[in-house]
The first five atom37 places (N, CA, C, CB, O) and aatype in JSON, in Angstrom:
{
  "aatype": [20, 20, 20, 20, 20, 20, 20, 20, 20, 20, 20, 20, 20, 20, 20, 20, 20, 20, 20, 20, 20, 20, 20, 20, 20, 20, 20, 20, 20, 20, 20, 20, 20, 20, 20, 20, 20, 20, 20, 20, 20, 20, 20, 20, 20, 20, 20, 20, 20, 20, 20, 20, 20],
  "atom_mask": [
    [1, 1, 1, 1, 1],
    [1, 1, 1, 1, 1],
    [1, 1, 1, 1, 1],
    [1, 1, 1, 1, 1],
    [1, 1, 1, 1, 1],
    [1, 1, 1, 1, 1],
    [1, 1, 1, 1, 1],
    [1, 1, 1, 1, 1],
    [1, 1, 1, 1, 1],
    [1, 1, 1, 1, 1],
    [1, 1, 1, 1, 1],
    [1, 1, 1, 1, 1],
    [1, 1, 1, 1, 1],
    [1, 1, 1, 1, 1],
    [1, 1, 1, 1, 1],
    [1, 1, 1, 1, 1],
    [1, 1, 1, 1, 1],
    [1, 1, 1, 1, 1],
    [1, 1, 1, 1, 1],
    [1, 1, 1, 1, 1],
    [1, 1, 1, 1, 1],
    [1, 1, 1, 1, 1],
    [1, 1, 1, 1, 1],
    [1, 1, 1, 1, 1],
    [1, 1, 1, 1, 1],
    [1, 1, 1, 1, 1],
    [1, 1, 1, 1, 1],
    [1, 1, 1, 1, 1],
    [1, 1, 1, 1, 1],
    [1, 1, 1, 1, 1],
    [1, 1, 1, 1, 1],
    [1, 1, 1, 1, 1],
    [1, 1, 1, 1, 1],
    [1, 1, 1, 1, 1],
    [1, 1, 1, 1, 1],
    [1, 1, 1, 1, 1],
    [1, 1, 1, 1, 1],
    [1, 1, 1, 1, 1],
    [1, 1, 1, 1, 1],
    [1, 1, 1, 1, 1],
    [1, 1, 1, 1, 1],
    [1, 1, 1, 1, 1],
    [1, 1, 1, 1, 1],
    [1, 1, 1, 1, 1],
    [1, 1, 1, 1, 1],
    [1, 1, 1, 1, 1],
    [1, 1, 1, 1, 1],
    [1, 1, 1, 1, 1],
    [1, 1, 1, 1, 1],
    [1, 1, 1, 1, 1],
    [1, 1, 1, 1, 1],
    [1, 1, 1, 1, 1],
    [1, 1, 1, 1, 1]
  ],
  "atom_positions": [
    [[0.83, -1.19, 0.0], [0.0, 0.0, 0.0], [0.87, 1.26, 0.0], [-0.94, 0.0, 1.21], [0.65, 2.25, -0.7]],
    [[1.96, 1.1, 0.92], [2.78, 2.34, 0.88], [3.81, 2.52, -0.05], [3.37, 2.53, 2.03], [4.49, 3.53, -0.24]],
    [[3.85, 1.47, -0.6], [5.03, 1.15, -1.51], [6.36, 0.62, -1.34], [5.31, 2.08, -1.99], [7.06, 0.14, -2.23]],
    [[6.67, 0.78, 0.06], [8.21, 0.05, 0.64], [8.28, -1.12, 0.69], [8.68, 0.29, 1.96], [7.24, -1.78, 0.73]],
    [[9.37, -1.67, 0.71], [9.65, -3.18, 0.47], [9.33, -3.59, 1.77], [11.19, -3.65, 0.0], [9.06, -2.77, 2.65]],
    [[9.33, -4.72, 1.94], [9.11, -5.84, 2.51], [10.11, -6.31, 3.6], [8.99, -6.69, 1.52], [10.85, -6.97, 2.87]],
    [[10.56, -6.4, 4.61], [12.09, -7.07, 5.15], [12.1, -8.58, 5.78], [12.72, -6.06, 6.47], [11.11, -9.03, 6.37]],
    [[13.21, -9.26, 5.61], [13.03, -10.05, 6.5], [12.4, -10.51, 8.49], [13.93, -10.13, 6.18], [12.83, -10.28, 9.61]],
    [[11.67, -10.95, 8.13], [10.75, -11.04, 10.02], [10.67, -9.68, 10.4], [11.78, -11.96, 11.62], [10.96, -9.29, 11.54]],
    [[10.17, -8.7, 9.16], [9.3, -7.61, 9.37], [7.7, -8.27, 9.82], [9.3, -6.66, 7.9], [7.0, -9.06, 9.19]],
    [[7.48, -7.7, 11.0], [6.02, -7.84, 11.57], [5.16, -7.37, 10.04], [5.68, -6.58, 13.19], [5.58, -6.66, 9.13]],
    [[3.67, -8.17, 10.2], [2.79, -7.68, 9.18], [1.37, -7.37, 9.67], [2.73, -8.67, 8.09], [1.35, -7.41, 10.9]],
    [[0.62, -7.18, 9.33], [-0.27, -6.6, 10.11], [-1.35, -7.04, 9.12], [-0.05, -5.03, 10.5], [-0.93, -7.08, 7.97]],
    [[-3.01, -7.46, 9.32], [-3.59, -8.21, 7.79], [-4.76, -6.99, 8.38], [-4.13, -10.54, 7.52], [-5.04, -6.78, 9.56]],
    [[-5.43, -6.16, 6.92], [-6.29, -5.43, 7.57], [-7.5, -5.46, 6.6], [-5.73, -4.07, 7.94], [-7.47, -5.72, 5.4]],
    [[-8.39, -5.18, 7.25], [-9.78, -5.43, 6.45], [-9.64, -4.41, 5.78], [-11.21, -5.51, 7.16], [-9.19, -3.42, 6.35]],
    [[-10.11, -4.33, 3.9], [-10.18, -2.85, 3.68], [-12.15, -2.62, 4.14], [-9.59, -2.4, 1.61], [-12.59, -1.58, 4.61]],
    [[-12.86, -3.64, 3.89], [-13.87, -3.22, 4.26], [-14.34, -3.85, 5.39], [-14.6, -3.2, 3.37], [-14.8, -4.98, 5.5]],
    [[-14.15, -2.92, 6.31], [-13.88, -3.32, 8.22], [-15.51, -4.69, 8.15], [-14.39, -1.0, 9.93], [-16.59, -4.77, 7.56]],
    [[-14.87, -5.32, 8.95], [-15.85, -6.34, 9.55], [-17.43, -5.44, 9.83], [-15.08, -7.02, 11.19], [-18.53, -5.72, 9.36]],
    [[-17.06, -4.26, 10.78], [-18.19, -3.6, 11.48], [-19.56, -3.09, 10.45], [-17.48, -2.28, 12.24], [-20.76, -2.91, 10.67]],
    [[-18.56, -2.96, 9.1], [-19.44, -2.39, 8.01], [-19.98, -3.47, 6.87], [-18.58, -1.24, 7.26], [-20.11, -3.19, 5.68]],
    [[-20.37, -5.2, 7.64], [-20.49, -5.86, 6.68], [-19.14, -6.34, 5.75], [-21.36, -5.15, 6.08], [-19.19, -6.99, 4.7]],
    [[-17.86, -5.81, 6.5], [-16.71, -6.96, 5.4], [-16.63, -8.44, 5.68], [-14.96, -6.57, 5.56], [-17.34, -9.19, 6.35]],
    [[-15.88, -8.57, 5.19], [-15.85, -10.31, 5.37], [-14.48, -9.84, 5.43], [-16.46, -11.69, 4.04], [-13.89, -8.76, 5.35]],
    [[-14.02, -11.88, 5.72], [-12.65, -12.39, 5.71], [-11.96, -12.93, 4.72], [-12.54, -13.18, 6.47], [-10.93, -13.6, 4.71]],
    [[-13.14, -12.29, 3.35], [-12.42, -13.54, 1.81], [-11.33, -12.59, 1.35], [-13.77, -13.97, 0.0], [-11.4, -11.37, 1.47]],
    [[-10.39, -13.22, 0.86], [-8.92, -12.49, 0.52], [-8.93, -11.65, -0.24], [-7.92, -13.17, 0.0], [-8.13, -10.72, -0.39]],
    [[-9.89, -11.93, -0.8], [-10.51, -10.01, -1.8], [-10.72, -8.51, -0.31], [-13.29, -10.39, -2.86], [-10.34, -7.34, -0.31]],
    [[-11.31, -9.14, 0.51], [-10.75, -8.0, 1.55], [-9.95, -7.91, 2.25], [-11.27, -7.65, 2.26], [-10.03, -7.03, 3.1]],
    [[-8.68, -8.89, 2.22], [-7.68, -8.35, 2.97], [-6.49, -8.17, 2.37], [-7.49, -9.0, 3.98], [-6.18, -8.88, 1.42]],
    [[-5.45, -6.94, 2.97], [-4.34, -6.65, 2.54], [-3.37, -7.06, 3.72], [-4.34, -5.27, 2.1], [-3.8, -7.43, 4.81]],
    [[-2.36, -6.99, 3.47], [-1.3, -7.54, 4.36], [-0.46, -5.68, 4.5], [-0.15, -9.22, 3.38], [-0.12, -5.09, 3.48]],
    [[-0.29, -5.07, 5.88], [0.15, -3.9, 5.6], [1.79, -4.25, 6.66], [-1.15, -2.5, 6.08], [2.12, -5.25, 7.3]],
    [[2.48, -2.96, 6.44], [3.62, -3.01, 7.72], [2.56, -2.41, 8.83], [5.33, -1.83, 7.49], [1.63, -1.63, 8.66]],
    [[3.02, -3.03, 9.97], [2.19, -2.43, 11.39], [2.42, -1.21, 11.25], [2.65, -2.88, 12.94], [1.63, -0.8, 12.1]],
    [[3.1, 0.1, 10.66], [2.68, 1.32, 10.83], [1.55, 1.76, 10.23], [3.52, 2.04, 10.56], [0.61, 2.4, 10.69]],
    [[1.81, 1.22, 8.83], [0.86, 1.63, 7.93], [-0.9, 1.28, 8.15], [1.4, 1.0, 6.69], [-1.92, 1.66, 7.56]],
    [[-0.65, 0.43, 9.24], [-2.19, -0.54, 9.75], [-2.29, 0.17, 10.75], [-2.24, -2.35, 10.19], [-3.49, 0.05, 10.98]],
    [[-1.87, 0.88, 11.59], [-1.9, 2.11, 12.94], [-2.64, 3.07, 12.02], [-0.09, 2.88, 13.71], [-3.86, 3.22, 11.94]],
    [[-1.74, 3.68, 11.36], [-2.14, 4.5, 10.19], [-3.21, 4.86, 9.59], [-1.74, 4.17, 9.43], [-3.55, 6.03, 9.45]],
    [[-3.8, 3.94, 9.22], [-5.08, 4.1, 8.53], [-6.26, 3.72, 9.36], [-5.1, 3.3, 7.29], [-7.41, 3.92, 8.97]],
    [[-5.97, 3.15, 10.58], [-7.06, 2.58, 11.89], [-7.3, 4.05, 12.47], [-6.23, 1.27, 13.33], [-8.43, 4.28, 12.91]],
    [[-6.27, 5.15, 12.53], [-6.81, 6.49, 12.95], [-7.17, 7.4, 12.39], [-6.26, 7.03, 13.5], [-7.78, 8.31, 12.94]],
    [[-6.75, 7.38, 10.55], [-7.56, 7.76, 10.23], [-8.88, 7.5, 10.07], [-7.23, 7.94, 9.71], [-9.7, 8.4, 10.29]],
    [[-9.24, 6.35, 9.72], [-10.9, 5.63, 10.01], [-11.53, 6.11, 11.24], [-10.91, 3.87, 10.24], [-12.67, 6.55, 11.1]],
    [[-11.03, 6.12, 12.42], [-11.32, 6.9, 13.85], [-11.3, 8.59, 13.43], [-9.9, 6.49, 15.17], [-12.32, 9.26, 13.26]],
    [[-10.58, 8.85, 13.38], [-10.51, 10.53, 13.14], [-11.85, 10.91, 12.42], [-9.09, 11.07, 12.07], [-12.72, 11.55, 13.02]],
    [[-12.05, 10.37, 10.7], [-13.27, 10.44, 9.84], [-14.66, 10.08, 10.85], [-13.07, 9.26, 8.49], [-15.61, 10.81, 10.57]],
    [[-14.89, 9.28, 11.74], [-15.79, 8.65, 12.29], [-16.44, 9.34, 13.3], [-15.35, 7.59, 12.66], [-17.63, 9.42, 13.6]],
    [[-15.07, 10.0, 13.94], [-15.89, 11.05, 15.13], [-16.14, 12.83, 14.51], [-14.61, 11.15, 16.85], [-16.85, 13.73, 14.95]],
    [[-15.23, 12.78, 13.39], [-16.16, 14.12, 12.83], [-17.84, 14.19, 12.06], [-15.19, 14.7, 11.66], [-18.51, 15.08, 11.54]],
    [[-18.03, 12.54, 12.37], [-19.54, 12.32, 11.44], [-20.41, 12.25, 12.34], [-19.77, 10.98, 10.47], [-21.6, 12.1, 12.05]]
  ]
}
């Protein structure tokens, strides 16, 4: 997603793009594999968007 490589026994992080809460599922069409920042990352932005609605 971010574009950086990959490292050896770099932690991974698997994230729904369409969250469980909103009706996603677990089929591999919704999940991406991110680096744990990039999965912090986008979990606050989803929070941030959520409490300005």
């Amino acid at each position: 997603m971010c574009g950086d490589k990959l490292y050896k026994l770099e932690a991974l992080e698997t994230h729904n793009i369409i969250p469980l809460a909103k009706a996603g599922t677990e089929d591999i069409d919704n999940l991406q594999y991110l680096h744990k920042i990039g999965h912090k990352t986008i979990q606050s932005v989803r929070r941030s968007v959520k409490a300005e609605t």
